[in-house]
C-alpha positions in Angstrom: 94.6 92.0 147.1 96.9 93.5 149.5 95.4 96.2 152.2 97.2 98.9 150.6 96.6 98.6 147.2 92.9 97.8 147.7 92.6 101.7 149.6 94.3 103.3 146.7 91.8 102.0 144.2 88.9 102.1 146.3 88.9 106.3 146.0 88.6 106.7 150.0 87.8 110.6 151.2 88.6 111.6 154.7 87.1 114.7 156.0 90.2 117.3 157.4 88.8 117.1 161.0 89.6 113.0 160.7 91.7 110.9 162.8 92.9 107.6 160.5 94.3 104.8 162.6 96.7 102.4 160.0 97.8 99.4 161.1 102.0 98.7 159.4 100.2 96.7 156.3 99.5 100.5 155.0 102.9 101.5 155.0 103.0 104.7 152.6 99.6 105.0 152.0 98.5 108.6 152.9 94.8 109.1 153.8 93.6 111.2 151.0 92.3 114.4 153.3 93.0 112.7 156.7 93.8 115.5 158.9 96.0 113.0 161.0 97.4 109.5 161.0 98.6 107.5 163.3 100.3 104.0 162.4 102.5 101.8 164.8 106.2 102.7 164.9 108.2 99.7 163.6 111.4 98.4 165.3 114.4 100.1 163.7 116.8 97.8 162.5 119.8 96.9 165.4 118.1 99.2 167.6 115.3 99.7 170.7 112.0 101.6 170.3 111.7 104.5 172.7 109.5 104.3 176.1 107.6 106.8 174.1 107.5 104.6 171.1 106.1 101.5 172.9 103.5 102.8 174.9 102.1 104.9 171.4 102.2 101.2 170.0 100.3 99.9 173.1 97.7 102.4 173.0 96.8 101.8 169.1 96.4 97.9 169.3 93.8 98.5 172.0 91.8 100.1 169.0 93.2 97.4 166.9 92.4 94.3 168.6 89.1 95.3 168.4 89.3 95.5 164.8 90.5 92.3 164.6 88.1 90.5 166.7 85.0 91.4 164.8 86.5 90.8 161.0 87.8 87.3 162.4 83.9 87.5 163.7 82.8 88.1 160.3 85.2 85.2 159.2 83.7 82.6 160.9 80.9 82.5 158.4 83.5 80.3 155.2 82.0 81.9 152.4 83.6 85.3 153.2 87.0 83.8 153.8 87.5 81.0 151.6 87.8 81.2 148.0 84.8 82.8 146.5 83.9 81.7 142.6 80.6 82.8 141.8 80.8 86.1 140.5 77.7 87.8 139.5 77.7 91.4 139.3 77.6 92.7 143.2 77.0 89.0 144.8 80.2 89.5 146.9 78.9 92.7 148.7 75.4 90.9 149.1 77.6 88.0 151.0 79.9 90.4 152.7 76.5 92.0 153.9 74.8 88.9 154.7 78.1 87.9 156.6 78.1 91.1 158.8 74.6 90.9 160.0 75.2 87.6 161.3 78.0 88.6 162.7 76.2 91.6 164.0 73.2 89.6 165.3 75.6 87.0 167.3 77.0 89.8 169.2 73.7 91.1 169.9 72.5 87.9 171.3 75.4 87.3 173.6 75.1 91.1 174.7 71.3 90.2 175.5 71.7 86.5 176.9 74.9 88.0 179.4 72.3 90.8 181.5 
């Protein structure tokens, strides 16, 4: 299911003091009650993004990579990323769960073992 599609039906609240950071995938989604969002500006077509522009871009995939490093963490473990079949009622958040806390305890580990 595509990211933007799977926020609309999920019935997301953001309280009106909230900062959203998108990432281009959410491309006219609006955070229901976001007070502010902030997505990356896209190349326009034939045209340079500002100085402005750039650096705004920068700044966000700081946040982002971050993000993206501990859902490819969660990744490593198959079952969340390949194909999943079995599909008793709540299983997938059970594995999604499961997934997560190994995740969560491999970067606790490291954090320890690296003092």
């Amino acid at each position: 299911m595509h990211d933007k599609k799977l926020a609309d039906e999920s019935g997301l609240y953001f309280p009106p003091e909230s900062l959203v950071l998108e990432d281009s995938g959410f491309q006219g989604y609006e955070a229901p009650g976001a007070g502010r969002t902030l997505r990356p500006k896209k190349k326009p077509c034939g045209r340079e993004l500002s100085a402005f522009d750039k650096a705004l871009n920068q700044l966000l995939s700081r946040y982002r990579v971050v993000v993206e490093h501990a859902i490819s963490g969660v990744k490593r473990c198959r079952i969340v990323f390949d194909t999943f079949r079995c599909w008793r009622h709540g299983l997938v958040d059970e594995v999604v769960l499961a997934a997560s806390g190994l995740q969560n305890l491999r970067v606790n580990t490291r954090a320890v073992t690296a003092r």
